[in-house]
Backbone and ligand atoms as CSV (ligand in chain L), in Angstrom:
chain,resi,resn,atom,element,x,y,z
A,1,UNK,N,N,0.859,-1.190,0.000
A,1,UNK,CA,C,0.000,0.000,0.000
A,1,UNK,C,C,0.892,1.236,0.000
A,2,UNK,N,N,0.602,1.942,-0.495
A,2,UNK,CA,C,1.470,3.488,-0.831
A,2,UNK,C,C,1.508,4.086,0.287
A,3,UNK,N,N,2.287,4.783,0.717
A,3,UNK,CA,C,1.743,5.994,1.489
A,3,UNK,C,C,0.895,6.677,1.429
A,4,UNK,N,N,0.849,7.209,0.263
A,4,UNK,CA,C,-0.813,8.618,-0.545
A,4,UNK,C,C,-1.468,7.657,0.340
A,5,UNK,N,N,-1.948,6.114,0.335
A,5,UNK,CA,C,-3.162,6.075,0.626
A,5,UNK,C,C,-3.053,5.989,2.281
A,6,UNK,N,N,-2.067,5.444,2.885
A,6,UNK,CA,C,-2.300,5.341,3.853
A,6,UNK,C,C,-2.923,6.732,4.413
A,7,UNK,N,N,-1.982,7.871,4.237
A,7,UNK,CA,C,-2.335,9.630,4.564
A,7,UNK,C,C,-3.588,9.237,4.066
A,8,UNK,N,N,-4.456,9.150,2.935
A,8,UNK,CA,C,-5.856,9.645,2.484
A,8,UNK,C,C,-6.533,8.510,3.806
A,9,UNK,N,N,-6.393,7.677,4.119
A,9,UNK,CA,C,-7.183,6.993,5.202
A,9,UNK,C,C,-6.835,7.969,6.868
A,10,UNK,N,N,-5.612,8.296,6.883
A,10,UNK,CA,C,-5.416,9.173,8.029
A,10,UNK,C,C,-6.058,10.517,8.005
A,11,UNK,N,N,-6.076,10.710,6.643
A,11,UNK,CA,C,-6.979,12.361,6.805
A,11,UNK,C,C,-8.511,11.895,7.173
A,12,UNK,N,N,-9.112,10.960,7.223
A,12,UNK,CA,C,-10.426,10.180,7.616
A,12,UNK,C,C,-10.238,10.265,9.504
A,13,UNK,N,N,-9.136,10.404,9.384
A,13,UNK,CA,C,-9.142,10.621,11.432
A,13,UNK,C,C,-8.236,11.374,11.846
A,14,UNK,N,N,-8.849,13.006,10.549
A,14,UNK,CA,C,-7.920,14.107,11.578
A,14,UNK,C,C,-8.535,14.171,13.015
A,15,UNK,N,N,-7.881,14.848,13.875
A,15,UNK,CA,C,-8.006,15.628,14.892
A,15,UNK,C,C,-8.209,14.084,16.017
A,16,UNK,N,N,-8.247,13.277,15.343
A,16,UNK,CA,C,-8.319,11.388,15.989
A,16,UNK,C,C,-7.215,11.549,17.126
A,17,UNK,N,N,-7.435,11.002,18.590
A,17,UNK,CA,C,-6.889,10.859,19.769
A,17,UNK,C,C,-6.528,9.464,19.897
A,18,UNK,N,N,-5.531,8.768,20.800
A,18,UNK,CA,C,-5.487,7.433,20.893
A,18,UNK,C,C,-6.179,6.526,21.221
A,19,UNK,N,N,-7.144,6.915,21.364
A,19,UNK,CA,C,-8.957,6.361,21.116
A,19,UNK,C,C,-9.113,5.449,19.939
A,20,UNK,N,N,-8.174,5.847,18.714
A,20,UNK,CA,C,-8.673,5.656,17.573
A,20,UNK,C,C,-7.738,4.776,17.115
A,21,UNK,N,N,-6.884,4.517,18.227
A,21,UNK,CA,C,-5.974,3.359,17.403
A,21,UNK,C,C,-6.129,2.334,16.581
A,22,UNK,N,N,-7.415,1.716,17.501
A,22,UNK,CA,C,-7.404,0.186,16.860
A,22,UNK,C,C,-8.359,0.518,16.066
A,23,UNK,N,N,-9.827,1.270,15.599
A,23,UNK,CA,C,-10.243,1.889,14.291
A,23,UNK,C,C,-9.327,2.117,13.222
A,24,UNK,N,N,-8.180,2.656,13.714
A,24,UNK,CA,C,-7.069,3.103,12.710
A,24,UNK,C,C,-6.576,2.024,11.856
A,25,UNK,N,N,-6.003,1.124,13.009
A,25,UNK,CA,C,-5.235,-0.029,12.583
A,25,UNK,C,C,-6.220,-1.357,11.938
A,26,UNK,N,N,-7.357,-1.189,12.398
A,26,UNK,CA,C,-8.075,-2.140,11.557
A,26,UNK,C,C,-8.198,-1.288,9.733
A,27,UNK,N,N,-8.598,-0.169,9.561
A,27,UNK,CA,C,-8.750,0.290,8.563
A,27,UNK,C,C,-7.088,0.295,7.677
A,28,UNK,N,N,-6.513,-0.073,8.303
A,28,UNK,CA,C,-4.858,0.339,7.201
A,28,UNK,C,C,-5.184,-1.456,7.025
A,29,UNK,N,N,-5.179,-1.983,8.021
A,29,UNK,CA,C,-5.107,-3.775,7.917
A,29,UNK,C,C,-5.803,-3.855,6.717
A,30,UNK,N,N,-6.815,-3.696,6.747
A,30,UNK,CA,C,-8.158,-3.920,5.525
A,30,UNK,C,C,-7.490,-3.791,4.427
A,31,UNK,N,N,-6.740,-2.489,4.244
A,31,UNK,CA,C,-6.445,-2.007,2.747
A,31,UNK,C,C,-5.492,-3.057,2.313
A,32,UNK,N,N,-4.180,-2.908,3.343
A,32,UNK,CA,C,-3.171,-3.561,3.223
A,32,UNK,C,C,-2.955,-4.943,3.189
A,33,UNK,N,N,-3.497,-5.762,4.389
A,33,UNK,CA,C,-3.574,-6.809,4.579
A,33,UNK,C,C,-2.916,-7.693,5.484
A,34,UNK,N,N,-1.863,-6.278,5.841
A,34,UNK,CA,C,-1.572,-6.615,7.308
A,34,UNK,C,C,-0.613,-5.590,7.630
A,35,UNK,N,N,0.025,-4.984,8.835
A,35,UNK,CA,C,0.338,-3.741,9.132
A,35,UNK,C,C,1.955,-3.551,8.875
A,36,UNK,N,N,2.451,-3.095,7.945
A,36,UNK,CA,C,3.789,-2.725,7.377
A,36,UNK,C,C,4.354,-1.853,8.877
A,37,UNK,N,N,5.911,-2.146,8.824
A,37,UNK,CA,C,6.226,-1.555,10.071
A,37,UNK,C,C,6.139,0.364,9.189
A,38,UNK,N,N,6.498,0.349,8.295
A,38,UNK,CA,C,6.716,1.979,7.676
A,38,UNK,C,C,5.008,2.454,7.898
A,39,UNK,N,N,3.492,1.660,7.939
A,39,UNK,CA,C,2.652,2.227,8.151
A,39,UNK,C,C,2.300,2.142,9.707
A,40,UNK,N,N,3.049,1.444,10.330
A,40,UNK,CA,C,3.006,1.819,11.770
A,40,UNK,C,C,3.552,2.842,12.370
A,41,UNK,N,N,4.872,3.135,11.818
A,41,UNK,CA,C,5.628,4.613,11.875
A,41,UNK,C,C,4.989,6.179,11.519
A,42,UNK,N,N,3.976,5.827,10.914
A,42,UNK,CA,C,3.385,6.733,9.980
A,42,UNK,C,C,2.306,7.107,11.076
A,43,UNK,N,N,1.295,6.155,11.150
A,43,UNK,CA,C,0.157,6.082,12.269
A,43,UNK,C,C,0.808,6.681,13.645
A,44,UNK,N,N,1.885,6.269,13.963
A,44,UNK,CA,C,2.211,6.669,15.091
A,44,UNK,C,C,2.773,8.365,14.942
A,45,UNK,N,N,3.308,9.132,13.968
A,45,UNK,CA,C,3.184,10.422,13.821
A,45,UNK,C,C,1.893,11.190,13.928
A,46,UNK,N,N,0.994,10.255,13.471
A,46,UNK,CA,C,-0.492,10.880,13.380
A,46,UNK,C,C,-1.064,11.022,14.496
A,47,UNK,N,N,-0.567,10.143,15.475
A,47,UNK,CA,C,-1.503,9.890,16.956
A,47,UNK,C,C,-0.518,10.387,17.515
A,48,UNK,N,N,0.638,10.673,17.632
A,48,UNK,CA,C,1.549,10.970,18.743
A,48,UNK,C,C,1.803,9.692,19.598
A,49,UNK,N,N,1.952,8.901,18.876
A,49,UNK,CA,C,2.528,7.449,19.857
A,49,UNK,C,C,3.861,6.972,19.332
A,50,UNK,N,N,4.550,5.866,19.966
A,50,UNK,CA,C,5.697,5.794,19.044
A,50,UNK,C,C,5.649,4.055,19.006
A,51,UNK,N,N,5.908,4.008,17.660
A,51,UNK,CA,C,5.579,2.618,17.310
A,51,UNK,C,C,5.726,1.698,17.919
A,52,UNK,N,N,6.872,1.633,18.765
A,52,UNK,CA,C,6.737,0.300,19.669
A,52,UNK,C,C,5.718,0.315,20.969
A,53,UNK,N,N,4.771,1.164,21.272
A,53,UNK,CA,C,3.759,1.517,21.488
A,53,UNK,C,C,2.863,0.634,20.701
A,54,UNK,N,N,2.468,1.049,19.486
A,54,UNK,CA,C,1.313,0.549,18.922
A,54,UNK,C,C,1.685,-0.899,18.382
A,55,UNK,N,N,2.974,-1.252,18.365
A,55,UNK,CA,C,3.229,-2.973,17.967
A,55,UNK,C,C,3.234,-3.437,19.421
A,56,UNK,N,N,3.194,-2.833,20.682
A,56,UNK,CA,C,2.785,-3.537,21.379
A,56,UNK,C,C,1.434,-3.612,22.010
A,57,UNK,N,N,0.929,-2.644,21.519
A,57,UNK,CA,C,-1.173,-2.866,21.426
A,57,UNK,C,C,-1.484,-3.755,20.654
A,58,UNK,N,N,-1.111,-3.651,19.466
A,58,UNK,CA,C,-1.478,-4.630,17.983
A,58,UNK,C,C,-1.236,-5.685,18.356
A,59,UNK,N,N,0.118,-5.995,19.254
A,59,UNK,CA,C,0.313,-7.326,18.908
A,59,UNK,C,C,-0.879,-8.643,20.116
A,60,UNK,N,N,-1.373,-7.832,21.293
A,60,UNK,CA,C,-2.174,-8.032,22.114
A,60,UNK,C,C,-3.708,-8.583,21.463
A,61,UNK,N,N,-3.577,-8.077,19.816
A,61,UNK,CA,C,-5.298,-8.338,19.793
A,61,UNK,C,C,-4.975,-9.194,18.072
A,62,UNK,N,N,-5.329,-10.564,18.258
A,62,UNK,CA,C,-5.018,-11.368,17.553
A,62,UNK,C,C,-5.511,-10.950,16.373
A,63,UNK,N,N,-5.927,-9.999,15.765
A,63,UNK,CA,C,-6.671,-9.918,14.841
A,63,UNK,C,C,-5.946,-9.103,13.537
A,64,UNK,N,N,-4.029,-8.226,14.513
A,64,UNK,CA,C,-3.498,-8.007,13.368
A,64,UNK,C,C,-2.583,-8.566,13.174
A,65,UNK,N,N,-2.118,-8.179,11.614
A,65,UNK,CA,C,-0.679,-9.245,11.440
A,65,UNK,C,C,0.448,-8.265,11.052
A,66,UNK,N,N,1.278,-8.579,10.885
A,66,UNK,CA,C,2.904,-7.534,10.738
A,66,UNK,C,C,3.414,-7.675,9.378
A,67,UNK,N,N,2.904,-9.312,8.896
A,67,UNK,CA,C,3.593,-9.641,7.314
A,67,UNK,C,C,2.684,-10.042,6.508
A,68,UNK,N,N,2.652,-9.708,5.085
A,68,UNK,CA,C,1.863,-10.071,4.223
A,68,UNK,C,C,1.862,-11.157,4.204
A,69,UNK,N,N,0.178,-11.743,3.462
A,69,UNK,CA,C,-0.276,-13.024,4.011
A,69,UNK,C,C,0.225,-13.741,2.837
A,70,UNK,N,N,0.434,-15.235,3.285
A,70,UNK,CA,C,1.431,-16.041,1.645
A,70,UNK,C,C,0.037,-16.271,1.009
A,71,UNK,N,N,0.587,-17.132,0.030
A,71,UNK,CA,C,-0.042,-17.273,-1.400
A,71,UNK,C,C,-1.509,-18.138,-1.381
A,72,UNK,N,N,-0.881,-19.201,0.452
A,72,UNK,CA,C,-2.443,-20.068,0.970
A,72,UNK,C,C,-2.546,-19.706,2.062
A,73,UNK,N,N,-3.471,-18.545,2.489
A,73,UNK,CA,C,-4.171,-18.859,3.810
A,73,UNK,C,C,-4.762,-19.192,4.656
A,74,UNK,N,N,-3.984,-19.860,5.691
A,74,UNK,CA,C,-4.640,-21.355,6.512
A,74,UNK,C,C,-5.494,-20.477,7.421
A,75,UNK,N,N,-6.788,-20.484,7.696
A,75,UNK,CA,C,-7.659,-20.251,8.632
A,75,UNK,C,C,-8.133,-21.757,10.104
A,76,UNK,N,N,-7.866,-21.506,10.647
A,76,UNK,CA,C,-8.200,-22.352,11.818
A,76,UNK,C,C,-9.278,-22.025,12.578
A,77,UNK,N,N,-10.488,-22.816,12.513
A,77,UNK,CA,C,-11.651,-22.198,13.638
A,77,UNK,C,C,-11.007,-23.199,14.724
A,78,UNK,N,N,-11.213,-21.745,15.653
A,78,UNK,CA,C,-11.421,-22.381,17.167
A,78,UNK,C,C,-12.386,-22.546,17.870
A,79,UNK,N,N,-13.601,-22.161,16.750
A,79,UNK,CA,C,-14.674,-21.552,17.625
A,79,UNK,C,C,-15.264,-22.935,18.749
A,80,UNK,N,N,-16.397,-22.926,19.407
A,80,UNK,CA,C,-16.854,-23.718,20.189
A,80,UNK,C,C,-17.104,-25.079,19.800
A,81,UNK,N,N,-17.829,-25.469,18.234
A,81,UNK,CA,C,-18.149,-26.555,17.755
A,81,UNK,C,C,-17.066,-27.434,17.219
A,82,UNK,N,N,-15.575,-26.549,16.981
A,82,UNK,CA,C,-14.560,-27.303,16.527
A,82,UNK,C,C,-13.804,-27.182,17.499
A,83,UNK,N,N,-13.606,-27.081,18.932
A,83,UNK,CA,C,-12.803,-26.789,19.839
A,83,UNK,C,C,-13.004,-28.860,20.305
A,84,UNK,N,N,-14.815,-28.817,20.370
A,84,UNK,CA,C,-15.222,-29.799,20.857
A,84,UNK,C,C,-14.498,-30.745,20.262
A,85,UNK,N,N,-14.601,-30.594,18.475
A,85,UNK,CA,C,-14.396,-31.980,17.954
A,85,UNK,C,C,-13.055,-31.872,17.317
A,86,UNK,N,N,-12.311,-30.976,17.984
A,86,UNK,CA,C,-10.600,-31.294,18.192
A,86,UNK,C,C,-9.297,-30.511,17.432
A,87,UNK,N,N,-10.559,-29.282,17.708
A,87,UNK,CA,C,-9.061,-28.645,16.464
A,87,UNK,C,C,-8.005,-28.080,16.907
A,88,UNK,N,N,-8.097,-28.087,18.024
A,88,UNK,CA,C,-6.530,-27.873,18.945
A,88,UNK,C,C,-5.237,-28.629,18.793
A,89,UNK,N,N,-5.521,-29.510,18.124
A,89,UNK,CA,C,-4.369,-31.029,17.923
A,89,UNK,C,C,-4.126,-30.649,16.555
A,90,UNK,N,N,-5.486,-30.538,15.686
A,90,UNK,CA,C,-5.055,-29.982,14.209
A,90,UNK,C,C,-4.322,-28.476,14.186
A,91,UNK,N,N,-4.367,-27.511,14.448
A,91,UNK,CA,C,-3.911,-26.103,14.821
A,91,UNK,C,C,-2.212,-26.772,15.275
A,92,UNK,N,N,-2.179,-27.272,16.151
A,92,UNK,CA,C,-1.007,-27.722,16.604
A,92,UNK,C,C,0.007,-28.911,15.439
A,93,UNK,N,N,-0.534,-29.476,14.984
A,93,UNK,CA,C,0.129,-30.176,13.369
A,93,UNK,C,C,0.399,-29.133,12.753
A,94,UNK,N,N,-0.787,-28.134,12.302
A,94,UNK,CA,C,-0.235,-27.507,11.347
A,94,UNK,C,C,0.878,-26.611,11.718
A,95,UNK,N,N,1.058,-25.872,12.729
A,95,UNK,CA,C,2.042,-25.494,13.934
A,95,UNK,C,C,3.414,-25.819,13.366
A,96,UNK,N,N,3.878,-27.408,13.382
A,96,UNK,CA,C,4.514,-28.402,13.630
A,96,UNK,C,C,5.014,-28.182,11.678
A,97,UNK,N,N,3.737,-28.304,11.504
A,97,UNK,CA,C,3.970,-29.175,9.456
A,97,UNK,C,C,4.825,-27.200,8.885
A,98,UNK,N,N,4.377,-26.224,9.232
A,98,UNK,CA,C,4.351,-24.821,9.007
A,98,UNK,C,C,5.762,-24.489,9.311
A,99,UNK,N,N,6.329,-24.887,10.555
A,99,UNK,CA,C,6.898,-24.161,11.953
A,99,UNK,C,C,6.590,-22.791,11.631
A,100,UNK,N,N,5.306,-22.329,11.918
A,100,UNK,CA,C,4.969,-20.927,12.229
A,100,UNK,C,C,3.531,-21.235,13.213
A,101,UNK,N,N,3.858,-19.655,13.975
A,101,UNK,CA,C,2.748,-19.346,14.873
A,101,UNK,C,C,1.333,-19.042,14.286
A,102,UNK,N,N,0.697,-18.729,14.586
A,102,UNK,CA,C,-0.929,-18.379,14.444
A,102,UNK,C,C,-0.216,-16.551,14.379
A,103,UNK,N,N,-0.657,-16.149,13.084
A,103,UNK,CA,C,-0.178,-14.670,12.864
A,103,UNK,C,C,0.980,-14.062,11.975
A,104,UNK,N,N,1.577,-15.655,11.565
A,104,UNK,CA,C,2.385,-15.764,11.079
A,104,UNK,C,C,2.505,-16.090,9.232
A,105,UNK,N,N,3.614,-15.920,8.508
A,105,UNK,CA,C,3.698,-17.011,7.271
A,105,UNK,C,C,5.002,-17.191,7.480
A,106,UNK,N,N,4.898,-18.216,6.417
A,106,UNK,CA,C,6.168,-19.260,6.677
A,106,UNK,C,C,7.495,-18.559,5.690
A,107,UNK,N,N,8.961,-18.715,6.131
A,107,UNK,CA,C,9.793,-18.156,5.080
A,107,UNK,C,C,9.648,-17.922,3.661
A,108,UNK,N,N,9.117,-18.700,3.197
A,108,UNK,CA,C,8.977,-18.956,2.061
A,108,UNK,C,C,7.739,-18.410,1.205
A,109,UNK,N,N,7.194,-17.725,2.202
A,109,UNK,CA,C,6.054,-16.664,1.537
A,109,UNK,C,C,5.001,-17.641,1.098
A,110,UNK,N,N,4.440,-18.887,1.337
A,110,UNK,CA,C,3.608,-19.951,0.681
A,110,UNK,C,C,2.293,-19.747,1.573
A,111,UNK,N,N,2.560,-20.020,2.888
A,111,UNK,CA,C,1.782,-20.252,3.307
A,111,UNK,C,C,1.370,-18.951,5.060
A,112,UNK,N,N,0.275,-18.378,5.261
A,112,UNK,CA,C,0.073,-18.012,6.300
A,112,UNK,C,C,-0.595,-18.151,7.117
A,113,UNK,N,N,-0.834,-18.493,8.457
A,113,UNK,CA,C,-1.579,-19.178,9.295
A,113,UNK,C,C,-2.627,-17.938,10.312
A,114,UNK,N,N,-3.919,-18.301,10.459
A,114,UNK,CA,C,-4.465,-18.026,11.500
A,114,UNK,C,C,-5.727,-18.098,12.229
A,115,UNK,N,N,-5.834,-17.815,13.434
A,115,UNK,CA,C,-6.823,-18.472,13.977
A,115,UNK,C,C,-7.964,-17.973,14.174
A,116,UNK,N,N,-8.852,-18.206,13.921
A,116,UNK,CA,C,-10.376,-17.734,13.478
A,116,UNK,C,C,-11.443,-18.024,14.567
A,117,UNK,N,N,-12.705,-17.480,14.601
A,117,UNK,CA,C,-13.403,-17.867,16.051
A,117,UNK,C,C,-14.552,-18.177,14.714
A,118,UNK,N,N,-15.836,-19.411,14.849
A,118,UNK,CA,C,-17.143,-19.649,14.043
A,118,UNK,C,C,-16.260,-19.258,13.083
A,119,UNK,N,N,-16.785,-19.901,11.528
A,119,UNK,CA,C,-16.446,-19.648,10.542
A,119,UNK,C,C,-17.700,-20.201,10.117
A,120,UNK,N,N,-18.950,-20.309,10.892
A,120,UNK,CA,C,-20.063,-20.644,10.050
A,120,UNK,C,C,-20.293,-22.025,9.692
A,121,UNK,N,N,-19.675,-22.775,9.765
A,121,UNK,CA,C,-19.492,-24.439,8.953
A,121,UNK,C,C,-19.234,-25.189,10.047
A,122,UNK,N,N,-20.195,-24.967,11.463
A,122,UNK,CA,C,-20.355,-25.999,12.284
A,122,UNK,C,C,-20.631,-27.432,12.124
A,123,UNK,N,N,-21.441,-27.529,11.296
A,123,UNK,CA,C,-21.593,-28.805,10.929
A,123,UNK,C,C,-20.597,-29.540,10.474
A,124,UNK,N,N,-19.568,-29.455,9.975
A,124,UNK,CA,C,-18.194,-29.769,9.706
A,124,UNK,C,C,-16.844,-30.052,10.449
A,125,UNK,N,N,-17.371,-29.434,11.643
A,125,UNK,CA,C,-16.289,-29.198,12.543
A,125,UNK,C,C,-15.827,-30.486,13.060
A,126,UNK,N,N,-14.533,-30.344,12.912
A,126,UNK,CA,C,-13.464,-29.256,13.034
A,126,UNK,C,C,-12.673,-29.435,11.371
A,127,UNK,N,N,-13.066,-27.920,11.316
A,127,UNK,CA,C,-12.788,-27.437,9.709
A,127,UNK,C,C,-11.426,-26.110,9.937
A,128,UNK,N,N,-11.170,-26.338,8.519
A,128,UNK,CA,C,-10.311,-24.981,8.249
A,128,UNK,C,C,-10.689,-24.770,7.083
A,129,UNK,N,N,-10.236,-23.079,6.916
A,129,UNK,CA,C,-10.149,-23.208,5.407
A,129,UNK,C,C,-8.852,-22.453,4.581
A,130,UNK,N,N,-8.530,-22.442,3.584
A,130,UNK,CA,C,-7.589,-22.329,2.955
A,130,UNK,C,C,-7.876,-21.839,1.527
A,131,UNK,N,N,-7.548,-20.219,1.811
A,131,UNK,CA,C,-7.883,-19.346,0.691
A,131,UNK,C,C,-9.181,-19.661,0.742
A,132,UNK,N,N,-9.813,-19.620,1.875
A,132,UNK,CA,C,-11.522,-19.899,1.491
A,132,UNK,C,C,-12.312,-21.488,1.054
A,133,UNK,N,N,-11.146,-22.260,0.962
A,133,UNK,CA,C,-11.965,-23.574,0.728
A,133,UNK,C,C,-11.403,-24.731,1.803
A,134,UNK,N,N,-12.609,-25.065,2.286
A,134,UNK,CA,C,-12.805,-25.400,3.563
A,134,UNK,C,C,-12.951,-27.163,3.485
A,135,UNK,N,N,-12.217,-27.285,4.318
A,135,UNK,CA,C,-11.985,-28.825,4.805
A,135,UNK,C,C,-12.292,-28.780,6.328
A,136,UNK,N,N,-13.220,-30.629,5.663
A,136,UNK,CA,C,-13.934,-30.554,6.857
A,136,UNK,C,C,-13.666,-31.588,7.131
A,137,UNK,N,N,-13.905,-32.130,8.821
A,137,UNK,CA,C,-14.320,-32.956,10.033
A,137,UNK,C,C,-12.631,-33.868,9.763
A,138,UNK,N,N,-11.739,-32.889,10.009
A,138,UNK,CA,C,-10.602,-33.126,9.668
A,138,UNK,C,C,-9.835,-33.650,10.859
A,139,UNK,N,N,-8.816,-34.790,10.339
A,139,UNK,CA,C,-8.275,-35.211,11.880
A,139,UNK,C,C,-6.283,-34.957,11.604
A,140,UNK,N,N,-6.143,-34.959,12.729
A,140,UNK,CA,C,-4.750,-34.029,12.592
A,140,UNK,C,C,-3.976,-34.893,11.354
A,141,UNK,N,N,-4.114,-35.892,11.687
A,141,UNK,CA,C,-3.042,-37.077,10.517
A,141,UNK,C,C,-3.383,-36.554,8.942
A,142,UNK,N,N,-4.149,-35.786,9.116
A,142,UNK,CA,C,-4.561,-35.482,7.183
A,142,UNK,C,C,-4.049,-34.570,7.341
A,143,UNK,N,N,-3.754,-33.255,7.884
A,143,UNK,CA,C,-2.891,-32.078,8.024
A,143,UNK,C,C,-1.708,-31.950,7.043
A,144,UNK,N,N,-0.703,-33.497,7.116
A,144,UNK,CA,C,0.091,-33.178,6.342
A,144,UNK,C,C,0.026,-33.350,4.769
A,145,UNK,N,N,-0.883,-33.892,4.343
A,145,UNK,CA,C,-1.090,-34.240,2.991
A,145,UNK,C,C,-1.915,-32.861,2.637
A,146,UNK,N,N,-2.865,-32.381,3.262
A,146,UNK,CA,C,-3.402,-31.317,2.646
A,146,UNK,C,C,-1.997,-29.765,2.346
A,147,UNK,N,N,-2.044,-29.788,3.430
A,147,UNK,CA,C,-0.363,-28.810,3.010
A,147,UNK,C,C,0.408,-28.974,2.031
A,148,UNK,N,N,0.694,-30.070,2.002
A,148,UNK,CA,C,1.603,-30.586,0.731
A,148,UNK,C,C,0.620,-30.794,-0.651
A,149,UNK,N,N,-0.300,-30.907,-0.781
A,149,UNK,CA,C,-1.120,-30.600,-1.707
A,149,UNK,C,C,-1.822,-29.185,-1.992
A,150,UNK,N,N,-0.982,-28.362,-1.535
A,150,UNK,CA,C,-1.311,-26.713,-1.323
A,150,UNK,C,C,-0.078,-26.411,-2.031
A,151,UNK,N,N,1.009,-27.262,-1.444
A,151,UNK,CA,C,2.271,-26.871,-1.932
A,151,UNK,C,C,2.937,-27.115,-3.388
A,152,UNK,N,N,2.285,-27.949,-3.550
A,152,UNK,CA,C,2.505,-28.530,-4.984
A,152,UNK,C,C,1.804,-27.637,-6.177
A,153,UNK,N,N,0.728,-26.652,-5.540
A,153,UNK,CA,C,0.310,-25.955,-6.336
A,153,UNK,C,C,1.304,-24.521,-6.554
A,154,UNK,N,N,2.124,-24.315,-5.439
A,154,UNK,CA,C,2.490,-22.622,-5.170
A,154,UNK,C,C,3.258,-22.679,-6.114
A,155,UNK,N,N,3.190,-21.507,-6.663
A,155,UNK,CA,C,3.996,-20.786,-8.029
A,155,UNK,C,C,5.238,-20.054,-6.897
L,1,FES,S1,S,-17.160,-23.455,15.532
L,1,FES,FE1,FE,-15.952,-23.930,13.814
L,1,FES,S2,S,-17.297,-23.534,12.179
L,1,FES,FE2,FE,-18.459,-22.999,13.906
């Protein structure tokens, strides 16, 4: 994302107090897709905070990320119906198959991981989805074949 736009989204919260952080930071996330340290530097001129300030708010609320997302993004529900039927063990394979955290992508720019609350597809659970297509009533031992069949696709 450019700067011009980031400023044209900051002129949307002149006279904005540190009230407006996480409004702020969700709206640059949106554009961007996840928060560049140069648009955290930027935000933080605007609010009068200083970035390691706001990377340490951001990093408190699982919902932003620091690096652009890779090419497959792994979504993990945790929500209640897949907690039940075990996606803590799957989350944790993929963990393992990734070596990256929940918030994360992997060196190699392929793949980015994270963790989601309901994704709607209770009936399935315990599902993920990936770039939007969703695998269901999944048990950790399939984890690694689906990855690697993600991988075989990445350009
Ligand atoms: S709890 Fe996972 S889809 Fe609803």
């Amino acid at each position: 994302m450019s700067l011009e736009r980031i400023n044209e989204i900051l002129k949307t919260y002149s006279n904005a107090g540190r009230d407006k952080l996480i409004p702020l930071l969700q709206d640059v996330q949106a554009e961007q897709g996840f928060l560049s340290k140069e648009s955290v530097q930027v935000i933080g001129r605007h609010l009068g905070l200083p970035a390691s300030k706001i990377f340490g708010v951001a990093t408190f609320y699982n919902q932003f990320r620091f690096e652009p997302m890779g090419q497959f993004h792994i979504q993990v529900c945790r929500g209640t119906a897949c907690h039940v039927k075990g996606s803590l063990p799957i989350l944790e394979s993929i963990q393992k198959e990734l070596e990256i955290q929940p918030g994360r992508t992997s060196k190699d720019g392929v793949f980015s991981l994270e963790v989601v609350a309901c994704i709607g597809a209770c009936g399935l659970a315990p599902v993920i989805a990936v770039n939007g297509e969703f695998h269901a009533r999944l048990e950790s031992d399939q984890v690694a074949g689906i990855i690697e069949s993600y991988r075989k696709k990445a350009v």
